[in-house]
C-alpha positions as CSV (number, residue, x, y, z in Angstrom):
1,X,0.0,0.0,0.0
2,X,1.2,3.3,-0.7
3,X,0.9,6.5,1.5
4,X,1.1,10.3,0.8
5,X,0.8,13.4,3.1
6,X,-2.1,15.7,2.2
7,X,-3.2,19.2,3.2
8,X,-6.9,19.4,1.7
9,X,-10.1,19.9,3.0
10,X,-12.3,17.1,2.9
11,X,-15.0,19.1,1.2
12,X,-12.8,19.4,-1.8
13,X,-10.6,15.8,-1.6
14,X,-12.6,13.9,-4.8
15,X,-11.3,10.4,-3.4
16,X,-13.4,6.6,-3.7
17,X,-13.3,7.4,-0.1
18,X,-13.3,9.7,3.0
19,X,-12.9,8.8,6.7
20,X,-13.9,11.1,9.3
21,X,-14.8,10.7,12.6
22,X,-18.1,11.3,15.0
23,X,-17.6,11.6,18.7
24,X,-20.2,9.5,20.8
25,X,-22.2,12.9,21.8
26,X,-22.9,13.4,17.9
27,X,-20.4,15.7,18.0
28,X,-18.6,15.7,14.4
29,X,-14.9,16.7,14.1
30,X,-13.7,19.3,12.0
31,X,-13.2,17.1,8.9
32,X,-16.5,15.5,9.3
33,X,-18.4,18.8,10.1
34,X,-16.6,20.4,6.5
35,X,-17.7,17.0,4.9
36,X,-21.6,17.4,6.1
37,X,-22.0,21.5,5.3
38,X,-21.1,20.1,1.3
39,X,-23.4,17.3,1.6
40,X,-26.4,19.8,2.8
41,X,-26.2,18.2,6.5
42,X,-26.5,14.6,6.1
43,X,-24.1,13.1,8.0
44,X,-25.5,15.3,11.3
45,X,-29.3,14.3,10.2
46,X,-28.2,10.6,10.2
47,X,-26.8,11.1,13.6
48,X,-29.6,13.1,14.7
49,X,-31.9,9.8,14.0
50,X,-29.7,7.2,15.5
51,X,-28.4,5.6,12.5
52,X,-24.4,6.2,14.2
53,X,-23.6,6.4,17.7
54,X,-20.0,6.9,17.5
55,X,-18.4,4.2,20.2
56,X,-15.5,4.3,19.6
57,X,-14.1,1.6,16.8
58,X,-17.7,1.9,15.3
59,X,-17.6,2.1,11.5
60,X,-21.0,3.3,9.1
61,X,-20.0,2.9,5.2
62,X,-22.2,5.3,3.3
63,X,-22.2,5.7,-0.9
64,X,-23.4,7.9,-2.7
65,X,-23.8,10.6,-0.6
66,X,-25.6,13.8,-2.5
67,X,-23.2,16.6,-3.1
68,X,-20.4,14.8,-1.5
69,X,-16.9,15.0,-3.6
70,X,-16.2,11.5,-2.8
71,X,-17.6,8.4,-3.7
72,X,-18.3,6.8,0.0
73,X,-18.1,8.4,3.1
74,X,-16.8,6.0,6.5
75,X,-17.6,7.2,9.3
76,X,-15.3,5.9,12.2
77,X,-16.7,6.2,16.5
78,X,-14.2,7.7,18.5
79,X,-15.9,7.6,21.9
80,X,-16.4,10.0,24.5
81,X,-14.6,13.5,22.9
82,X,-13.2,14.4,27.1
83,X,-11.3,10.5,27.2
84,X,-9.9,10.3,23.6
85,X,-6.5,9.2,24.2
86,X,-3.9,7.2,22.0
87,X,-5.6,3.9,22.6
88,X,-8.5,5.4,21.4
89,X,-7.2,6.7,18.3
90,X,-5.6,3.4,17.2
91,X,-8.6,1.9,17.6
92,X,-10.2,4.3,15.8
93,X,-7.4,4.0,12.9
94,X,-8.0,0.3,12.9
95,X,-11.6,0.2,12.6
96,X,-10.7,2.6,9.6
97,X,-8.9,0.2,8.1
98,X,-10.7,-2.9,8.7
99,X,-13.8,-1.0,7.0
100,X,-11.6,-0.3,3.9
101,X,-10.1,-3.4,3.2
102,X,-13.7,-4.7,3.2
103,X,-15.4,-2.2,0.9
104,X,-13.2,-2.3,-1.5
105,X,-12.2,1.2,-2.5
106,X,-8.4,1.2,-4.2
107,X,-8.3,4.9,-3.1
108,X,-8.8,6.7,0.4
109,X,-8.5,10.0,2.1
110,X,-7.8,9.3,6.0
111,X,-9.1,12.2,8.2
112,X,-8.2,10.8,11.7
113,X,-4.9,12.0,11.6
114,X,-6.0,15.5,12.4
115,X,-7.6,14.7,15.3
116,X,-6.1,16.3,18.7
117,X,-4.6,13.4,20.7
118,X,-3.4,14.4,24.2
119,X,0.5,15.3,24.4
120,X,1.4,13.6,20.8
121,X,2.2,16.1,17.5
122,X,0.9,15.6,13.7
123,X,4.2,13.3,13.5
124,X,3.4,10.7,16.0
125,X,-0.3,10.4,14.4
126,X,1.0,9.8,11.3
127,X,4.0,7.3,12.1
128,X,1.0,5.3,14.1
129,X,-1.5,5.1,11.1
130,X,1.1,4.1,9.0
131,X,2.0,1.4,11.4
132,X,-1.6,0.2,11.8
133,X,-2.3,0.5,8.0
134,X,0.8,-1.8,7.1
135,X,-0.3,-4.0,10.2
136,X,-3.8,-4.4,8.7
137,X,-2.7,-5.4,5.4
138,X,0.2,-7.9,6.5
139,X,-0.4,-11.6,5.5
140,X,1.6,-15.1,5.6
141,X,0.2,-17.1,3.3
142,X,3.3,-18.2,1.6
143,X,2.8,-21.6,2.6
144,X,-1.2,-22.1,1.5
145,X,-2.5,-23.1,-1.5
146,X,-5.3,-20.9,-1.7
147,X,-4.8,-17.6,-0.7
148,X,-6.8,-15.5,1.3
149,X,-9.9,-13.1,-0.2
150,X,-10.1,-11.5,-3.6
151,X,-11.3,-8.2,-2.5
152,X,-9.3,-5.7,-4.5
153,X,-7.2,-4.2,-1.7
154,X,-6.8,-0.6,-0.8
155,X,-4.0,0.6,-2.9
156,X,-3.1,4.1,-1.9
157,X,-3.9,6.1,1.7
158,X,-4.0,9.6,1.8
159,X,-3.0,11.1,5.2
160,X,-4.8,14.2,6.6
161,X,-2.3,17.4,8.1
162,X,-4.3,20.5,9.2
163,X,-2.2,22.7,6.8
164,X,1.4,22.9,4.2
165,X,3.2,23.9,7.4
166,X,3.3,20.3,8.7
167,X,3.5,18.6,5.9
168,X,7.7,18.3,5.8
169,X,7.6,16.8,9.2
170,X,4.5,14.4,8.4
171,X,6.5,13.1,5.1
172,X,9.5,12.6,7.7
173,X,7.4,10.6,10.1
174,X,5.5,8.3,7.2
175,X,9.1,7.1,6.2
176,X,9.8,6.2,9.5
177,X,6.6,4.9,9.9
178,X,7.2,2.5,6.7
179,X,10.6,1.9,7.4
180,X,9.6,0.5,11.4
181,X,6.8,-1.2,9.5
182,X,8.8,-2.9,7.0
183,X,11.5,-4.3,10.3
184,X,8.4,-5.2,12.1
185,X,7.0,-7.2,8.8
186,X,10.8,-9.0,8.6
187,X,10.8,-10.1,12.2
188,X,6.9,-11.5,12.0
189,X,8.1,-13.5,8.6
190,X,11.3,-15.1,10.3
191,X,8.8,-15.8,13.5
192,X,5.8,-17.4,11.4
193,X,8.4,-19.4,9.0
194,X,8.0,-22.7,9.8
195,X,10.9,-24.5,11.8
196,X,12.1,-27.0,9.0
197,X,12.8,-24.4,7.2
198,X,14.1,-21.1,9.9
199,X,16.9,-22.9,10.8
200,X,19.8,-21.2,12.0
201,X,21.4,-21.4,8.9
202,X,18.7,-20.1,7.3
203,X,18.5,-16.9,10.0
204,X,22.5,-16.2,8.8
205,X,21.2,-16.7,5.1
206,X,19.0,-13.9,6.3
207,X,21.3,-11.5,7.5
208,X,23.9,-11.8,4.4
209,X,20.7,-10.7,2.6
210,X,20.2,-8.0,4.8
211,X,24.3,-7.0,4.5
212,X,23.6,-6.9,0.9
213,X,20.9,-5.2,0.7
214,X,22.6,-2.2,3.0
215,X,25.9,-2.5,2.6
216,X,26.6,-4.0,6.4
217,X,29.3,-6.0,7.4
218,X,28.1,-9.5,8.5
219,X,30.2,-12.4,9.7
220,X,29.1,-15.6,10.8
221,X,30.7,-17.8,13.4
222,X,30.4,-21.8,13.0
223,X,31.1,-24.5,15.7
224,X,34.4,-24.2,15.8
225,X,34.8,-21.2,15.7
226,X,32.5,-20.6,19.0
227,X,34.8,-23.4,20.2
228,X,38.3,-21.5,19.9
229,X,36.3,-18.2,21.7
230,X,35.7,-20.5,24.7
231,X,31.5,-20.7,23.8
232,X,30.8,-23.7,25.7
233,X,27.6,-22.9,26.9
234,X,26.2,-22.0,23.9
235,X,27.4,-24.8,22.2
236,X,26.0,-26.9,24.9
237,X,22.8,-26.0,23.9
238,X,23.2,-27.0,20.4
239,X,24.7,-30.9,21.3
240,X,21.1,-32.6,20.7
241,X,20.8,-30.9,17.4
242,X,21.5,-32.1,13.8
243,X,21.5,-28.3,13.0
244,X,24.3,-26.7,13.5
245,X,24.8,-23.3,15.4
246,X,25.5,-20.2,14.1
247,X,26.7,-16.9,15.7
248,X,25.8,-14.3,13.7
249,X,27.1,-10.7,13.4
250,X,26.1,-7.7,11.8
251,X,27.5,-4.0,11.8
252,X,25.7,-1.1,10.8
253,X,27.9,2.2,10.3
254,X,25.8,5.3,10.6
255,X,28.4,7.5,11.8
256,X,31.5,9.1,10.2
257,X,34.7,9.8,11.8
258,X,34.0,13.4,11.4
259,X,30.6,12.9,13.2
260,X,32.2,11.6,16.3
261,X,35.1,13.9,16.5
262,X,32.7,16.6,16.4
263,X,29.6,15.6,18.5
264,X,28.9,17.5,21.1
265,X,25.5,16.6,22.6
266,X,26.8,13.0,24.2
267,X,24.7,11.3,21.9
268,X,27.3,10.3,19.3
269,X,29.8,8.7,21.3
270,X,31.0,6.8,18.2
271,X,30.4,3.6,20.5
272,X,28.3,1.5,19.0
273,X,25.1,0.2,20.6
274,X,24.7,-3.7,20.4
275,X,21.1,-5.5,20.0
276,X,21.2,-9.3,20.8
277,X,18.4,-11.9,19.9
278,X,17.7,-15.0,21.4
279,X,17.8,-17.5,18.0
280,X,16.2,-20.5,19.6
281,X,14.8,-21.5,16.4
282,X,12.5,-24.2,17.8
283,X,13.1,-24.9,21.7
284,X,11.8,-28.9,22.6
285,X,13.3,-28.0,26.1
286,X,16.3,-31.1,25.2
287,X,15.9,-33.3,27.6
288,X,14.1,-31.5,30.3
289,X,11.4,-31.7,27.8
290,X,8.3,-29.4,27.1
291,X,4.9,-31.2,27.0
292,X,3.5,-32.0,23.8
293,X,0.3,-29.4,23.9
294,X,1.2,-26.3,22.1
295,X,4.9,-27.0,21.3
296,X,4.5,-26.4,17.9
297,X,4.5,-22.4,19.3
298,X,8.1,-23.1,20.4
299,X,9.1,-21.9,17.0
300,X,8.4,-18.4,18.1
301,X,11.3,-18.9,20.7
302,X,13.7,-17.1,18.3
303,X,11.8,-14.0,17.8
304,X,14.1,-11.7,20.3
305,X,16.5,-12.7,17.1
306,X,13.5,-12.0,14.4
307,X,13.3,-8.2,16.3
308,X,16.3,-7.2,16.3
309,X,17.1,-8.5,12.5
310,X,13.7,-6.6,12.3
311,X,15.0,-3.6,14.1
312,X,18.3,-3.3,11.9
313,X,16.5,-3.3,8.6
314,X,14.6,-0.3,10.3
315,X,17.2,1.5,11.3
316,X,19.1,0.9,8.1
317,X,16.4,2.0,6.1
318,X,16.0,5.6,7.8
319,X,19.9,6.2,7.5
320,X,20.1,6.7,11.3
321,X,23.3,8.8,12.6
322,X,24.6,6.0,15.0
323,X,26.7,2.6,15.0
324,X,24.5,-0.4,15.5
325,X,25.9,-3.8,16.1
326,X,23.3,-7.0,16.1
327,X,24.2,-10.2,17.9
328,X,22.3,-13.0,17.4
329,X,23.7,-16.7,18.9
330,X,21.4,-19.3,17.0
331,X,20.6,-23.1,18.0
332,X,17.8,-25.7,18.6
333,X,17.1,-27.2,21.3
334,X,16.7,-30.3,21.2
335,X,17.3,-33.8,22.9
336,X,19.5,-36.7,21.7
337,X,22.4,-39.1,22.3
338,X,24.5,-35.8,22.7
339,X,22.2,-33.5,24.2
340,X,23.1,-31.5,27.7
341,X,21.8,-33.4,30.7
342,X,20.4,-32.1,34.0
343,X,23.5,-31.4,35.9
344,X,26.0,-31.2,33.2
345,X,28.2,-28.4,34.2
346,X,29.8,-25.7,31.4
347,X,32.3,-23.6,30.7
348,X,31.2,-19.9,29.7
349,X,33.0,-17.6,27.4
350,X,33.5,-15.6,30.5
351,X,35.4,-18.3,32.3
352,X,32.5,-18.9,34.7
353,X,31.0,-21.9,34.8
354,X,27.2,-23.3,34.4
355,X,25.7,-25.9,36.6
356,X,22.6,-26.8,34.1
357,X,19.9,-27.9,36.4
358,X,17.1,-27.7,33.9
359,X,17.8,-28.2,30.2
360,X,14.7,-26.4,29.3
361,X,16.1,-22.9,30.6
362,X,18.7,-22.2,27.5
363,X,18.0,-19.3,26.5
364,X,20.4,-17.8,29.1
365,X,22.8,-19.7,27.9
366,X,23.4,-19.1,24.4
367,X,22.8,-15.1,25.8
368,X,25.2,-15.3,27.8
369,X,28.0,-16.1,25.6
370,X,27.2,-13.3,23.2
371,X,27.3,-10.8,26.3
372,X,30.7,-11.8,26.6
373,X,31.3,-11.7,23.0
374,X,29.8,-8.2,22.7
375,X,32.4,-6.7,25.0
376,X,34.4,-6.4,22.3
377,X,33.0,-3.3,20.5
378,X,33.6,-1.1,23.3
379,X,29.6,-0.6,23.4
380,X,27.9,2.0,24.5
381,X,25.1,0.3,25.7
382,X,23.7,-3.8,25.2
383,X,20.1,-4.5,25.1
384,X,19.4,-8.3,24.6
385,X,15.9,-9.7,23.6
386,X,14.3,-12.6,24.5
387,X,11.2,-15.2,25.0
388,X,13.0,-15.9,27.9
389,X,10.6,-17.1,31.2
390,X,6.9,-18.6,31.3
391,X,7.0,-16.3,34.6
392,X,6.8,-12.6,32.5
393,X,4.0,-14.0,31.0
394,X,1.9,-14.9,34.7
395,X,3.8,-11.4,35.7
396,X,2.5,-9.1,32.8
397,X,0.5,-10.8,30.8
398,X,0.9,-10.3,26.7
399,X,0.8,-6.3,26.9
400,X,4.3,-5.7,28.2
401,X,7.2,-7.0,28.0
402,X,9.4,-7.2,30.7
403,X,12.4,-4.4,31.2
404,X,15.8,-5.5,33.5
405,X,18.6,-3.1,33.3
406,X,21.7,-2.3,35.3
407,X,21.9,1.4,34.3
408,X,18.9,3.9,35.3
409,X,19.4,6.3,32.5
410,X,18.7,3.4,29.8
411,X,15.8,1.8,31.5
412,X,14.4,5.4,31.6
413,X,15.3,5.4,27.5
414,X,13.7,2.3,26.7
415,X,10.6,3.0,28.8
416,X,9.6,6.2,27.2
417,X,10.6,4.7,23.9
418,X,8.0,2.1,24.8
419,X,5.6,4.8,25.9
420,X,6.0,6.6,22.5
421,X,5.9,3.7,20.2
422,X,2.8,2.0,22.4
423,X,5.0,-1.1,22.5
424,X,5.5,-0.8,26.1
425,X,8.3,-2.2,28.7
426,X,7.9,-2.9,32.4
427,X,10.7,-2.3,34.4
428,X,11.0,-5.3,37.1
429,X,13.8,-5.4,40.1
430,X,17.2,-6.8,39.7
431,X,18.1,-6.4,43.4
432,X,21.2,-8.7,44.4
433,X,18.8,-10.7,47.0
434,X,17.9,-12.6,44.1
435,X,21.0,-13.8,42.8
436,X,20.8,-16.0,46.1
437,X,18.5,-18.4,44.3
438,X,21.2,-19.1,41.4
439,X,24.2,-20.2,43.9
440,X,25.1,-23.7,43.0
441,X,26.9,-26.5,44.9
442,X,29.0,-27.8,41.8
443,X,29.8,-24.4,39.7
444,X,29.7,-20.6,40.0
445,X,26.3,-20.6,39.4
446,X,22.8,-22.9,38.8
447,X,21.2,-21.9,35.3
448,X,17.9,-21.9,37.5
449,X,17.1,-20.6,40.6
450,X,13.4,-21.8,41.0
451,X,10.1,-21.2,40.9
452,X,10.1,-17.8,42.8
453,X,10.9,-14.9,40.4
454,X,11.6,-17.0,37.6
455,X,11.8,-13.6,35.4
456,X,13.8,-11.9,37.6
457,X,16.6,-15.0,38.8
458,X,17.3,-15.5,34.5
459,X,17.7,-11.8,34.3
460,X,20.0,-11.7,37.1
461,X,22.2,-14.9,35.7
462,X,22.5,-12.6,32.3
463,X,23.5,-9.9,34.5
464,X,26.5,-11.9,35.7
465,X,27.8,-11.3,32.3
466,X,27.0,-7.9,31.5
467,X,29.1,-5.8,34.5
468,X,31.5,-3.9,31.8
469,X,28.6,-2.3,29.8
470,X,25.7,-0.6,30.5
471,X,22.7,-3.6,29.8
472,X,19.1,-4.2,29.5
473,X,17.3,-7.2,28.9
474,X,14.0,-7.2,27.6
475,X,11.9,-10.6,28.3
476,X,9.0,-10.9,25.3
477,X,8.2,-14.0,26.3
478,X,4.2,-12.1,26.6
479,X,4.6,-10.3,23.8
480,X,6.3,-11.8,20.6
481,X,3.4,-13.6,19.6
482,X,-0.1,-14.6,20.1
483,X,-1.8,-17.9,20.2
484,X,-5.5,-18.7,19.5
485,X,-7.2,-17.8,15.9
486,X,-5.0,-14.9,15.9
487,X,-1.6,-17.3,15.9
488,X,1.4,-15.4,14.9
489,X,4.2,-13.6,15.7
490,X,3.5,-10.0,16.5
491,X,6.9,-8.2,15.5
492,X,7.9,-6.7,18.8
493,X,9.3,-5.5,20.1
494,X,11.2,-3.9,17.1
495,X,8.9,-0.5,17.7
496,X,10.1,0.0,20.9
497,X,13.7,-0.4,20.0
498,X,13.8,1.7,16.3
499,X,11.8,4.4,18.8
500,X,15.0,4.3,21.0
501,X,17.4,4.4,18.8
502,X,15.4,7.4,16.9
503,X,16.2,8.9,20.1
504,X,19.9,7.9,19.7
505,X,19.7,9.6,16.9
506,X,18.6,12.8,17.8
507,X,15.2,12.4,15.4
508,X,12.3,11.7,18.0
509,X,9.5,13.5,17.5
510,X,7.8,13.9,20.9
């Protein structure tokens, strides 16, 4: 689908179709109040009878409307005027779009970016629609036979400004918008592939595309190689597999020499900052094994790798003034003749070693290897992301995920970038009275520490490897996909993380 900024009246927009928006009091915005005065009042007389309500995420298709420029007319509820707020309006854009993917029109003129949402600018209105428009039209039907319906769909969106003065910064915030949208549509491909296929050699087949396609430097580590740098419990993780692990590096250069010899504002350190991604590309649990209901959604275990793949063809795509470095240790999981055992104990990259008491709780361990590794760019700040513990899930549900960090000034970063993106972060305790539940009898540490705090006791494990850098961990476990009729990965949290480094950047909006 293809978007475009516009500046015109409704009234005079000659479109297949024009959204506007009705509060629940009757009370027409100023699009849809310009609309009705062409029309001779018929929007407000259909109202007036109790045709349209306006709860919000209601939708009325009318065609053919006397004296109306355009061929249909959608009207879209936005609830009570006093409580719109940004959940509101993306249910409001939603509805929108829902409505015009089902009518049919190839053509649209989208009035709902106009509307006065507390504390968020024209840009941030725009970036969302454009979020929620390529969200509405994103399907994965590579693998079916039949594809989905044969309604023509809606070819080209027209985004409302209230006048030319905004429109440089709205066409700024619709690239964004399409760049975020296109890493979010990556990382919900990689996560929806199916598993004999997403390998891990098929995730590093992936990023030597991406290196192509943006001139990155990519280099991927084998077995052995992860064997000379000491990887041993990563590779552990890998022994039950037929599949062999990869370690997989890519470096995005945003800044010039000049840049950081001259920056001034302490955002361009010339430090990179380093994304790593769980790539547990289907996760049995080895030997401490998973039960059979549902495992087939073990395939989504590698979607911290899927975001922040996701998140580098985003941040690629805008051109953004920083130095981005993505990490992403890849493996199954699996059990077999070779596979890790219930008390096996490891060696780490970092020299400390592993006492695996539960087989199932890997993810940490492939992490924790690439923490180490990631020490070696001199970073600026490390933000890994994984479907790490069951126990974010019973904590916060599937609306956040779950924020660990050892510096307050990123936590504070990645929060608000949550808060501005609506893909929103939690931040949960990493107090040292929980790194009691991880002391082992055998080793410097258990890879469990129990049923209490499971979130918390994995996040404080990675912690043991990340005391050189300012970190963060985010835990998607709740977040990266949804199961149900609505199966499938859901592409974050790559909006949360292309917000923050927008910030990085110097180019956030709000």
């Amino acid at each position: 689908m293809e978007f475009s900024i516009k500046s015109t009246h409704p009234d005079k927009q000659r479109t297949a179709c024009t959204v506007v928006g009705v509060f629940e009091n009757g009370q027409l915005t100023v699009a849809a109040a310009m609309l009705d005065r062409a029309c001779g009042n018929a929007l407000r007389t259909l109202i007036e009878r109790g045709d349209f309500e306006g709860r919000n995420g209601a939708s009325l298709m009318l065609h053919h409307v006397p004296n109306s420029p355009c061929e249909r007319i959608l009207l879209i509820g936005l609830g009570k005027e006093k409580e719109f707020r940004e959940k509101d309006y993306g249910n409001a854009v939603r509805a929108a779009m829902k409505a015009l993917k089902d009518c049919g029109a190839a053509e649209a003129y989208l009035t709902l970016t106009t509307l006065t949402v507390t504390n968020r600018d024209s840009a941030w209105k725009i970036r969302q629609a454009v979020l929620i428009g390529q969200e509405s039209g994103y399907r994965f039907e590579q693998f079916k036979s039949k594809k989905g319906d044969k309604t023509p769909p809606l070819a080209h969106l027209l985004l409302a400004v209230d006048n030319r003065k905004e429109i440089a910064a709205a066409e700024a915030a619709l690239a964004e918008g399409l760049a975020i949208a296109e890493g979010i549509a990556l990382a919900k491909d990689l996560g929806n592939l199916p598993r004999n296929i997403c390998t891990p050699s098929h995730l590093s087949d992936t990023a030597r595309q991406l290196s192509q396609e943006h001139a990155l430097h990519c280099e991927i580590l084998d077995r052995d190689a992860m064997a000379q740098l000491g990887m041993h419990s990563l590779l552990s993780v890998a022994r039950g597999s037929d599949q062999p692990p990869r370690l997989i590096v890519l470096r995005y250069r945003g800044l010039s020499a000049a840049t950081v010899k001259n920056a001034k504002n302490g955002t361009k350190t010339g430090k990179p900052i380093v994304l790593i991604g769980k790539g547990i590309t289907f996760d049995s649990g080895g030997i401490s094994l998973k039960p059979g209901e549902g495992m087939d959604e073990m395939k989504f275990d590698m979607c911290g790798a899927a975001a922040v793949l996701g998140t580098l063809k985003a941040v690629a795509r805008m051109r953004l003034a920083l130095d981005l470095v993505v990490i992403v240790p890849a493996s199954e999981n699996m059990p077999g003749g070779s596979a890790s055992k219930p008390g096996d104990i490891v060696t780490s990259m970092s020299g400390q070693t592993i006492e695996i008491l539960n087989t199932d709780a890997e993810g940490r361990l492939i992490l924790c290897d690439a923490l180490t590794y990631s020490e070696r760019f001199k970073p600026d700040a490390v933000i890994d992301v994984a479907t790490l513990t069951g126990a974010c899930v019973i904590a916060l549900g599937h609306v956040a995920s779950g924020l660990f960090a050892n510096n307050h000034r990123l936590a504070n970063a990645l929060l608000d970038a949550g808060n501005e993106s609506l893909d929103r972060a939690w931040q949960l305790p990493l107090w040292d009275d929980y790194q009691e539940q991880l002391k082992s009898n055998f080793a410097d540490m258990a890879n469990i520490g129990g049923r209490p705090a499971g979130s918390v006791t994995a996040a404080c494990f990675l912690s043991r490897f990340a005391k050189k850098f300012n970190w963060a961990h985010l835990d998607i476990a709740g977040t990266a996909w949804k199961g149900g009729a609505e199966k499938g990965a859901t592409g974050r949290p790559v909006a949360l993380l292309t917000h923050y480094l927008l910030g990085r950047a110097g180019r956030r909006h709000d």
